[in-house]
MARVOLO-296800 format. One record per residue: z, y, x of N, C-alpha, C in turn. Coordinates in steps of 0.1 Angstrom, whole numbers, plus 2048, in hexadecimal, padded with zeros to 3 digits. Layout:
N
ZYXZYXZYX;...
***
This chain:
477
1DD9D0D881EC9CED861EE9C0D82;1E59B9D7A1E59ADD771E79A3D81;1DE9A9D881DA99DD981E599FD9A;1EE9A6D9D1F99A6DA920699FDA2;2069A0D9620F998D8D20B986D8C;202985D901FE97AD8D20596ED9A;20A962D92213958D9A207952DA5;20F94BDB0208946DB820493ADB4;1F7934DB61F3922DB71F991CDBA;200920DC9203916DD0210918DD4;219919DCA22991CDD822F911DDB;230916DE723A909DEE244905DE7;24D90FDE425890CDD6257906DCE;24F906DC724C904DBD24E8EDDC4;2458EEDC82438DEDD42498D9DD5;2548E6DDB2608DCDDE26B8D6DD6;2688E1DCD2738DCDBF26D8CEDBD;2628CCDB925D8C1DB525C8B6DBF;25B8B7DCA25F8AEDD32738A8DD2;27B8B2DD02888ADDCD2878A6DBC;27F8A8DB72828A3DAA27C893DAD;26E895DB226B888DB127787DDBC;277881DC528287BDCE28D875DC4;29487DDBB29F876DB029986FDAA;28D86DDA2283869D9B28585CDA1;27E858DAB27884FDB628A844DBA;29784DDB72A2845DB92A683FDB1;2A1841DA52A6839D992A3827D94;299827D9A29581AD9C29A80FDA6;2A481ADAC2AC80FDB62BB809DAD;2BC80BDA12C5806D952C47FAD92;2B17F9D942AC7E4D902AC7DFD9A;2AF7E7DA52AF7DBDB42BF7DCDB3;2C87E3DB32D57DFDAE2DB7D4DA4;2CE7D2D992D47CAD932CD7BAD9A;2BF7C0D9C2BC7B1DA32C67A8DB1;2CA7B2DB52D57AFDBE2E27AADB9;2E57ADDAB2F47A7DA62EE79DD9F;2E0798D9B2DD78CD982DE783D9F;2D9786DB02D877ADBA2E4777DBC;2EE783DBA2FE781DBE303774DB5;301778DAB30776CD9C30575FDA3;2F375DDA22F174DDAD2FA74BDB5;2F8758DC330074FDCD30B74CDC7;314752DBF32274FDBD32473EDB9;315743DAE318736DA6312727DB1;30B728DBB30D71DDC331E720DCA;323725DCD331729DD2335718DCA;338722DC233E719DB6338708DB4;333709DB33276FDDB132E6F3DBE;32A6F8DCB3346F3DD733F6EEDD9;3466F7DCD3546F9DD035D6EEDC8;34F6E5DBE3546DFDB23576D1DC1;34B6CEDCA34C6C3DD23536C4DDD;3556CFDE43636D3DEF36E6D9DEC;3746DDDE037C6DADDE37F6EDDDC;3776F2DDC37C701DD8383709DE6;38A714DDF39471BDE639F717DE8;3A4716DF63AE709DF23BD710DFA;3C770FDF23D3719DF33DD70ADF4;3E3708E053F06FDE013FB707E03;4086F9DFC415702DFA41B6F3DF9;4286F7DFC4326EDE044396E6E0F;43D6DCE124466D9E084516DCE02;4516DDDF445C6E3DED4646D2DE3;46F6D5DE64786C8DE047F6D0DD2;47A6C7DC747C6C5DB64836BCDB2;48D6C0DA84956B3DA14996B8D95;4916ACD884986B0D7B4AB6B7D77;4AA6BDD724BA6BED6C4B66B8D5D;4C16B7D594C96B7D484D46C2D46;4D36CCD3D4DA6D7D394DB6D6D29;4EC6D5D274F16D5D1A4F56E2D15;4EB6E9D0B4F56F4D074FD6F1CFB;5026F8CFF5136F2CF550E6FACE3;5116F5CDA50B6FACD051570DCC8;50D713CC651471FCC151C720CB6;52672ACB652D726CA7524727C97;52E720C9052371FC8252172CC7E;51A72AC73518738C70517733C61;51273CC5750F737C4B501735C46;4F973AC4E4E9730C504E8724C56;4F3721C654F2717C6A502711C6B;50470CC60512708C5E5176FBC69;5106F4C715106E2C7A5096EBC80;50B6F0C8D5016F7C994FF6E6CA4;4F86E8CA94FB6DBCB34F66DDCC0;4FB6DACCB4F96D9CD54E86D6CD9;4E36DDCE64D56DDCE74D86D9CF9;4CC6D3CF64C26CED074B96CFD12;4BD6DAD164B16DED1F4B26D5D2E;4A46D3D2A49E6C9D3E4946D1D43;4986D2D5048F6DAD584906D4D65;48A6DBD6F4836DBD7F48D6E4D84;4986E0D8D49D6E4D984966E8DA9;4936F4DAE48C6F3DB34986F5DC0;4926F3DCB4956F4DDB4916F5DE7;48E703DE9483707DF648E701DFF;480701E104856F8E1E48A709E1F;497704E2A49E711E32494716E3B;489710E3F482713E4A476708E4B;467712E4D45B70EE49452712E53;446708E5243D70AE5B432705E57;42170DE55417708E5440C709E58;406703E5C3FA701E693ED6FEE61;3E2708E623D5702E5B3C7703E69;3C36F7E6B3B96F9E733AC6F4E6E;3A16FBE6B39A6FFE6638B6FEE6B;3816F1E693736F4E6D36A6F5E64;363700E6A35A702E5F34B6FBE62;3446FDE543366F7E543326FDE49;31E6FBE4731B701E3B3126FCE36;3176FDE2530C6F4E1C3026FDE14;2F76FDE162E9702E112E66FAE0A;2E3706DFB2E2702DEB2D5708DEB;2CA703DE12BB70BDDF2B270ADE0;2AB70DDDF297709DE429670EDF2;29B705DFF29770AE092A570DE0F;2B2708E0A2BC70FE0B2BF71CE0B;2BB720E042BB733E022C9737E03;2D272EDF72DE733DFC2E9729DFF;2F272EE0C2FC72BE1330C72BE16;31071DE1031E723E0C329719E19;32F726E2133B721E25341717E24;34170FE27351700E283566FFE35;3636FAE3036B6F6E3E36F6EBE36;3796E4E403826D9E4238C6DFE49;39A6DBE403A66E1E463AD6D4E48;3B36D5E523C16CBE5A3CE6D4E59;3D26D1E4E3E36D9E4B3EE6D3E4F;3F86DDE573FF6D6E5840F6DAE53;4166D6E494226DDE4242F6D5E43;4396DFE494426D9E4B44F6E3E48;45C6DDE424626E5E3F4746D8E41;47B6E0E4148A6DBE434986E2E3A;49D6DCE334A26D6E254B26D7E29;4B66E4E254C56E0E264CD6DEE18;4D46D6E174D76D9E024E66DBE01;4E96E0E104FC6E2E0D4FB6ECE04;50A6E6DF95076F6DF35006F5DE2;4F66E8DE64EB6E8DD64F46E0DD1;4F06DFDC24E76E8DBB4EE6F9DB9;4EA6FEDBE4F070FDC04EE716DB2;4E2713DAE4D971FDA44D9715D9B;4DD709D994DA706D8C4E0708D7F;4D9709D754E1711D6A4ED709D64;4F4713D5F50370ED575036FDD58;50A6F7D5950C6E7D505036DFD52;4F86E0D5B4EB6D9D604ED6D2D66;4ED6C4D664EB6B6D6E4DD6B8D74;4DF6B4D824D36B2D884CF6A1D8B;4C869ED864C468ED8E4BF690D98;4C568EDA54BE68BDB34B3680DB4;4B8676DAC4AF66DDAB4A0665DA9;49F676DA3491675D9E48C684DA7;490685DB3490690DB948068CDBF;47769BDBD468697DC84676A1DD0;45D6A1DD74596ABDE244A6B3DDF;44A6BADDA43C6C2DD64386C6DE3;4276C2DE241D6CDDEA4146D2DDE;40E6E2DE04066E5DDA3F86E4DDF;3ED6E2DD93DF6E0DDB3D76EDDD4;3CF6F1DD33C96F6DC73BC6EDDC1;3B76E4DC93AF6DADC53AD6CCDCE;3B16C3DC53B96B6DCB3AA6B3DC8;39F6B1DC93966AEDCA38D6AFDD7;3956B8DDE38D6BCDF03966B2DF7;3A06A7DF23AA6A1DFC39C698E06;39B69AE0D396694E1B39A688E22;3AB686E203AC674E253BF678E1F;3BF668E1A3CD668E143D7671E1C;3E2674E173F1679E183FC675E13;40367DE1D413675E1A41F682E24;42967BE1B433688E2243B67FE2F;44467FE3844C681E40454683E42;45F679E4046F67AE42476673E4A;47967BE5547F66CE5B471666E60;47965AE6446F64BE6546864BE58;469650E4C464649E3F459650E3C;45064EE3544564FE3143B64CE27;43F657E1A43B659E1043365FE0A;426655E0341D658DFF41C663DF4;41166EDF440E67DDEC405674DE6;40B676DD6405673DCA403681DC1;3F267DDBB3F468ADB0402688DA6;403693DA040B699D9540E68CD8A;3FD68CD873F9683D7B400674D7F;402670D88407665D88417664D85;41F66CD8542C672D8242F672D72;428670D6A425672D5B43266FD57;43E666D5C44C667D53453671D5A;44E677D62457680D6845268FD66;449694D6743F69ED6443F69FD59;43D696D4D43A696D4043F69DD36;43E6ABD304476B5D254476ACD1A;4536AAD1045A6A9D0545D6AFD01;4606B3CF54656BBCEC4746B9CEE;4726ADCE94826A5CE74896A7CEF;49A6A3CEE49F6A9CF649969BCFF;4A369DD1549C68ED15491690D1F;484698D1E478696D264806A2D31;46E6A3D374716ADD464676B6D42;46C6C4D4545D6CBD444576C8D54;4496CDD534436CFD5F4456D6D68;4436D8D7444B6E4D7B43C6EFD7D;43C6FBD7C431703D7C42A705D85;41A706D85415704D90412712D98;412710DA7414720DAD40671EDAA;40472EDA63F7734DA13EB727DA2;3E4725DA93DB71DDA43E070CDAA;3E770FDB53ED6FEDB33ED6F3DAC;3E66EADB13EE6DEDA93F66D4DB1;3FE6CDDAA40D6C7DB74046B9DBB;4086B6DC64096ABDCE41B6A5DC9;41B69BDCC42D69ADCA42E68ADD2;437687DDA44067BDDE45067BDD8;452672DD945E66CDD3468675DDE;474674DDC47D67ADE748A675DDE;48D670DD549D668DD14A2661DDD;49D65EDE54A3653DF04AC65FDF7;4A666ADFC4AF674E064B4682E01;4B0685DF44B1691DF14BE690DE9;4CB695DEF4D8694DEA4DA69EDED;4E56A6DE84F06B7DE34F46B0DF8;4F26B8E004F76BCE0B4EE6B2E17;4E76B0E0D4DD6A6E1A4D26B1E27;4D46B0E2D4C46B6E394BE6A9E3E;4B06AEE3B4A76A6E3E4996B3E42;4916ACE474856B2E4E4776ACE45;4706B4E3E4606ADE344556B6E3E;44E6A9E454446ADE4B4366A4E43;42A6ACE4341D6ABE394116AAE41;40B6A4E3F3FA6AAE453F26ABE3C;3E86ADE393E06AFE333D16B2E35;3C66ACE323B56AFE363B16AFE29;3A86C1E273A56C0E183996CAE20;38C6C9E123856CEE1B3846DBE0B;37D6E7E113816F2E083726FDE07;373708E00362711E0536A71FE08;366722E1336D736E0D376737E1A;383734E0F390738E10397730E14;3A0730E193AD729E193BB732E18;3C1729E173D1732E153DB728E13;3E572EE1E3F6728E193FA72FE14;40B72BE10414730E0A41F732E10;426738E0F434739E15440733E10;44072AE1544371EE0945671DE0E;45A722E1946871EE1847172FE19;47C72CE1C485734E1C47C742E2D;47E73CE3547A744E4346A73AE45;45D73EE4345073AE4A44B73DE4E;448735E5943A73AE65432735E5F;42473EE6141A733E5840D73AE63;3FF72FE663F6731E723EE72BE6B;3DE732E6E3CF72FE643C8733E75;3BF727E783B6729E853AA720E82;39B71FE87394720E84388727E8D;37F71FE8837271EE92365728E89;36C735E8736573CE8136A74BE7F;364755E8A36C760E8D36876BE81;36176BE7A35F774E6F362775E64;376778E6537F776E59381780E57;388780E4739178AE413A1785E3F;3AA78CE3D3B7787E3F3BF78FE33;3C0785E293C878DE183D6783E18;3D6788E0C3E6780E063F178BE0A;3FB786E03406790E0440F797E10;40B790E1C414792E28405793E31;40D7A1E3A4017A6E46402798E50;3F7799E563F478FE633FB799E6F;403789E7440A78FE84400797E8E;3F8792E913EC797E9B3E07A5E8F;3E27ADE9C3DA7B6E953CC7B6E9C;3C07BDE913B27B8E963B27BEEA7;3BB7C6EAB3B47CEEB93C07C4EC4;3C87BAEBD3D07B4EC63C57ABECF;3CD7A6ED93C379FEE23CC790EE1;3CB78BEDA3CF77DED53C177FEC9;3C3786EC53B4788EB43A878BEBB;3A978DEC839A78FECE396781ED8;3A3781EDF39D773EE339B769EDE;39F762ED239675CEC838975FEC2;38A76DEBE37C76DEBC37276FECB;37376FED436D76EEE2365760EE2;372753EDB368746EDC364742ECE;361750ECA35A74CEBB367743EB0;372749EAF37C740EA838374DEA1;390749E9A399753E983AB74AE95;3B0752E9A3BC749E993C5754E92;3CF752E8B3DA75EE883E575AE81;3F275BE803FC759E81403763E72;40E764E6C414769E65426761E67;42E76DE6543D769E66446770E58;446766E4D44B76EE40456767E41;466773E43471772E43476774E33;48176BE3148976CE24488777E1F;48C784E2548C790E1B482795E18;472791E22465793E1B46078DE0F;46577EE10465778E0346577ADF9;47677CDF547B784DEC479776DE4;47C76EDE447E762DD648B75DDDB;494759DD44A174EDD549E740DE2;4A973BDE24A3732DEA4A5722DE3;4AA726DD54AB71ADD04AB722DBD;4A471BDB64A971BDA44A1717D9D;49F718D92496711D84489712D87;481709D8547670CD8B46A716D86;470719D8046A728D7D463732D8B;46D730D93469736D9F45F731DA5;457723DA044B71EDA844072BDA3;444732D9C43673DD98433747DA0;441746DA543C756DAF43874FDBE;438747DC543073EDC9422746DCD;41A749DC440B74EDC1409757DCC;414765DCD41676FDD241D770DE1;41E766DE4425760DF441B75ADFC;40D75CDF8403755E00400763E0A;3F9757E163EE75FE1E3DF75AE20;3DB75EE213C775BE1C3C1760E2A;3B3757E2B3AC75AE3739E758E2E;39675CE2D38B75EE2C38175FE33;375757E3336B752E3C35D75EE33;35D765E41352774E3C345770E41;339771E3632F771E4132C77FE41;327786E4E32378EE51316796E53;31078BE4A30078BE4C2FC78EE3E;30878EE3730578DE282FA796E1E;2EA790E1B2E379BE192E67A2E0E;2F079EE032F17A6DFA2FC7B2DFC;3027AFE0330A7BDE043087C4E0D;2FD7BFE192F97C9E1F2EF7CFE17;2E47CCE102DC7CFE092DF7DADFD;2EA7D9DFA2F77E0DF32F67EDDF8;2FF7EAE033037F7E0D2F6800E0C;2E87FAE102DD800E142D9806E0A;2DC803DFB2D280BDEF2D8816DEC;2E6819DEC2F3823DE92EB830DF3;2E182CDFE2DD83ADFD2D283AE01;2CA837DF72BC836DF42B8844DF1;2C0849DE82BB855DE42BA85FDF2;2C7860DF82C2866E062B8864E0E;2B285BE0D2A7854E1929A85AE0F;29A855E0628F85BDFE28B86BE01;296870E02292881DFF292882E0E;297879E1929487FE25286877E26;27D874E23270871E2226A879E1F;26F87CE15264888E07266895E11;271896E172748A2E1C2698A5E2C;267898E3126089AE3F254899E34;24B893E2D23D894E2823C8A8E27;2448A7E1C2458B7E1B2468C2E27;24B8C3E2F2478C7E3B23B8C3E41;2398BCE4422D8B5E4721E8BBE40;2228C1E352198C6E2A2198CFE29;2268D7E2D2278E6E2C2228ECE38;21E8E9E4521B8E9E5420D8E5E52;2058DFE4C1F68DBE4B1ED8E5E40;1E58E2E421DC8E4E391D68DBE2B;1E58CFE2D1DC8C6E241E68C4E17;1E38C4E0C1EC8C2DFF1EE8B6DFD;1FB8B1DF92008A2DF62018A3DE8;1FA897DE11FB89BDD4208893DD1;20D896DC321B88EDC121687FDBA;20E87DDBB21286CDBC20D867DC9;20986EDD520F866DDE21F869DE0;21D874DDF233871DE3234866DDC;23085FDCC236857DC823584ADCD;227849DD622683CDDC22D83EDE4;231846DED23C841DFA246841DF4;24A845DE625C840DE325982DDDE;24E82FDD624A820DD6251818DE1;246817DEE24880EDFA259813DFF;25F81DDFC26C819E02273813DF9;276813DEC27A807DE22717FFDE4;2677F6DE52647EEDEE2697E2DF9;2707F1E002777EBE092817E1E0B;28B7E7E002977E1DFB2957D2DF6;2867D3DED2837C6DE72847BDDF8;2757BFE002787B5E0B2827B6E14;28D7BFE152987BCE1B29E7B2E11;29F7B0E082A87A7E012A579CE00;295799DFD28E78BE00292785E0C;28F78AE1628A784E2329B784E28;2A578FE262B178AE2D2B577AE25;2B277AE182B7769E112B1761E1E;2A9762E222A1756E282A775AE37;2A4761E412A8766E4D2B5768E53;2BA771E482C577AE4D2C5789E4B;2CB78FE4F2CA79EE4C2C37A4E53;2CB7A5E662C57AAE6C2B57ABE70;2B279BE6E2A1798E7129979EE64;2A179DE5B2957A1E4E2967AFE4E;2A07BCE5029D7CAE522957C8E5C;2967C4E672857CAE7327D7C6E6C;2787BAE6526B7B4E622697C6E52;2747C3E4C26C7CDE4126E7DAE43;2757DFE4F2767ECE5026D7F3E56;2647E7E6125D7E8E6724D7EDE63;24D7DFE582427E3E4F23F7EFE46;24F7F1E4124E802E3924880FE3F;24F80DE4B24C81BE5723D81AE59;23780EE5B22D80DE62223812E53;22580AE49222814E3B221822E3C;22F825E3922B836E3722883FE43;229838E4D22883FE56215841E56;213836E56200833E571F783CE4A;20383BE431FF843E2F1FC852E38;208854E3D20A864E401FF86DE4F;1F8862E551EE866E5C1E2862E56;1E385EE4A1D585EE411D7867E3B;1DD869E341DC879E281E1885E30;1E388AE3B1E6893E431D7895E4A;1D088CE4E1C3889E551C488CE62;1CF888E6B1D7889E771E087CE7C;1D587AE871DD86CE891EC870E96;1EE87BE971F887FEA1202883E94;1F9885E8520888CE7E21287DE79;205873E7B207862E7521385FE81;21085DE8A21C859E94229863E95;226871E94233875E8F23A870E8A;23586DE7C23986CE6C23F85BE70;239852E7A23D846E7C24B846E83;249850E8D254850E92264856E8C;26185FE8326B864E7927585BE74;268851E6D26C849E6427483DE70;26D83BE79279830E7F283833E81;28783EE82297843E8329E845E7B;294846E6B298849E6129C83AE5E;298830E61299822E5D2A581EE65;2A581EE762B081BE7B2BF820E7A;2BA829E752CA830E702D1830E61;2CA823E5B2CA81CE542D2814E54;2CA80DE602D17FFE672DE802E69;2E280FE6F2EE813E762F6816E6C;2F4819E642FD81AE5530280FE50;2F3807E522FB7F4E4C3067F2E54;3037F5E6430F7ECE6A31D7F2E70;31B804E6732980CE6C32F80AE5F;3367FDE5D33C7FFE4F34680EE4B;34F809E55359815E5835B823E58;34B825E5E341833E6133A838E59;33882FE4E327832E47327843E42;336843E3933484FE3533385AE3E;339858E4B336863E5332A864E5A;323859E5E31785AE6230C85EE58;31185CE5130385FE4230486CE3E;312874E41313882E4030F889E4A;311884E5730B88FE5F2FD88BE62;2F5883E5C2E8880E5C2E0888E50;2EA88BE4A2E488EE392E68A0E42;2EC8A6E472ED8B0E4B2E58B5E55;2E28ABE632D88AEE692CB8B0E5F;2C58A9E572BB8A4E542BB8B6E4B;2C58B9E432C28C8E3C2C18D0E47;2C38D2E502C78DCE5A2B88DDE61;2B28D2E602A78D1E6A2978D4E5B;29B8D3E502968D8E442958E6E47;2A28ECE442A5900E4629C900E51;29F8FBE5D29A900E6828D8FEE6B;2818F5E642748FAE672708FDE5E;271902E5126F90BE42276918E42;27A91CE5128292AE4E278935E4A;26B931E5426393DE50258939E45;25692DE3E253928E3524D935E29;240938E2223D942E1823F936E0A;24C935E06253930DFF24C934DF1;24C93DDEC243948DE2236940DE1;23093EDEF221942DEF218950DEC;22295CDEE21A967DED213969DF3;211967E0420A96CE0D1FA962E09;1FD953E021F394EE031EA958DF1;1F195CDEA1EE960DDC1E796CDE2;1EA975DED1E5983DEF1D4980DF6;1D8975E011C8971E071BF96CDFB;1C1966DF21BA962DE71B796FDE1;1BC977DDE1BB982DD51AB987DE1;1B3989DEE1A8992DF419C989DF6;
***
């Protein structure tokens, strides 16, 4: 009675529990290659940056917008008996005045500067040729200016925004007419720009989000009912990004460029959609060109008042962004998020593999083959810094497979079970690959791969002696 009570040596069950345990076991160590990977991230950023100090950053223009001090007297309140002599107060401020109609043109070459031992890492730059033009009606001004506010026309300028006047690439100047007026920084404006307390000074006018102003003079033409036409050029070189603004009342604004693997942000959608054939036939000759049309009621700002309004500014851009596509850390990313699956579809063919032979796998080889596939991730991540992505997954995917695959016809002692197990695993790797590069699909493709892969588990373990009784009863006999 004893005998027959007595548990089996060897259950499959039992195996396989412990084969799923170690599999989680075996994923947990993909947390330090996660973090090793947000370390390499920091670097690259920080050469980003580093770059960005000598080309001049992210670089967002905006304008031209025409500015002119006021003087505002508030008349003083009646006395009271804390303030028995009230007296009259002084506020000076920035009158502002968008063009009725705007246009801005960014054309865009790119090039790349490699930072590192060996240039490991690689940061984006272009040179942009801007071109901003906008046209000035003032019938009508000062419209929005407050109560009893003098405006001095005379000290009237024409703002462009920069976000780093340090990428300027070859002087500037605005366009009026025949005339032709030189873009000075801000800082040279110091009696005009300059805050006081007192009554008397000017405040500054605010900068759109990271802006800082360019400014020409404009007292010569800028009068209450004048039209005139301010055309700009501009060559600044930048890293990344670029971006205009929508700087007048009705803007067209156009970003083109000798680099087809963009993103397209900021507050207003792109005219051309990715499946238009204007967005394909640029990217055909390796470029990208695209357009935006932000009408007054998309705007949504005044078209003239205190310059307070220069702040919302920030939120009227559109952005192009220069993608690399080869990027090993976020592919490398993508690839570890399902490690754990890959792992247990490993563990899962050894274990078949084991449960079909005659030969026992002890549990620390399963642990060497979860080893070599964390492994993996290590030389995919090395070798893409140096290579690229796609060359460094064949060189280390290659080597993995050929690993466990070779592991698995030595401890099986079957060189037909070793080329199975090779060939598993290449599919098991390439569909990998195909995960990196179905952004759109991954989840779907990873589910119905996570489902084949159990389905084909049930299905050669159906007749499986799970128990191990049948092997407990031959022992007995």
């Amino acid at each position: 009675m004893t005998d027959q009570l007595r548990l089996p040596t060897r259950s499959v069950g039992l195996k396989f529990l412990l084969v799923c345990i170690l599999a989680v076991l075996m994923a947990l160590p993909a947390f330090a290659i996660f973090g090793l990977i947000y370390d390499r991230t920091s670097r690259a950023d920080a050469v980003v940056a580093e770059v960005g100090q000598r080309y001049g950053g992210e670089q967002t223009f905006t304008g031209p917008i025409l500015a002119a001090p006021f003087r505002q007297v508030i008349p003083a309140p009646p006395a009271t008996p804390d303030n028995p002599r009230p007296q009259a107060t002084v506020r000076n401020g920035w009158y502002v005045v968008f063009a009725k109609t705007g246009k801005g043109d960014a054309q865009i070459d790119t090039d790349v500067k490699a930072r590192g031992s060996g240039g490991l890492f690689k940061v984006r730059t272009y040179t942009a040729d801007v071109d901003l033009n906008g046209s000035f009606e003032l019938a009508g001004e000062p419209s929005a200016a407050p109560e009893g506010a003098t405006i001095d026309w005379t000290k009237a300028v024409i703002l462009v925004g920069v976000t780093d006047p340090r990428g300027a690439a070859a002087p500037a100047s605005v366009q009026v007419g025949d005339q032709s007026i030189p873009l000075e920084p801000g800082s040279a404006y110091g009696d005009v720009f300059s805050y006081h307390a007192a009554p008397g000074g000017y405040s500054t006018p605010p900068s759109a989000g990271p802006s800082q102003w360019l400014v020409a003079q404009a007292g010569a033409f800028a009068r209450p009912d004048a039209t005139f036409d301010v055309r700009t050029k501009l060559r600044f070189t930048g890293v990344e990004t670029v971006s205009l603004v929508a700087f007048a009342r009705d803007t067209d604004l156009r970003i083109r460029g000798d680099w087809k693997d963009v993103g397209y942000f900021g507050g207003f959608p792109p005219k051309f959609g990715e499946d238009s054939d204007e967005v394909r036939a640029a990217e055909a000759k390796g470029a990208f060109d695209q357009q935006w049309t932000v009408p007054f009621i998309a705007r949504n700002l005044a078209e003239s008042g205190d310059a307070a309004t220069l702040s919302s500014l920030s939120s009227l851009n559109v952005q192009v962004k220069l993608i690399d596509p080869a990027n090993p850390y976020q592919s490398v990313t993508r690839a570890l998020k399902y490690a754990l699956m890959f792992l247990g579809v490993v563990f899962l063919a050894y274990f078949l593999m084991e449960s079909t032979s005659d030969r026992r796998v002890h549990p620390a080889q399963y642990i060497l083959v979860g080893l070599a596939q964390l492994i993996f991730y290590l030389l995919l991540l090395a070798i893409a810094e140096r290579v690229g992505f796609d060359l460094a997954f064949l060189i280390a995917a290659g080597a993995t497979v050929t690993l466990i695959g070779a592991y698995a016809g030595g401890v099986f002692g079957s060189a037909r079970r070793g080329f199975i197990a090779f060939f598993a695993f290449a599919v098991l790797y390439a569909l990998i690959y195909l995960l990196m590069r179905l952004e759109d699909y991954a989840l779907l493709a990873g589910s119905v791969a996570a489902f084949v892969t159990i389905a084909a588990v049930m299905w050669f373990t159906r007749n499986l002696d799970w128990y191990g009784l049948s092997r407990a009863g031959e022992e007995r006999r």
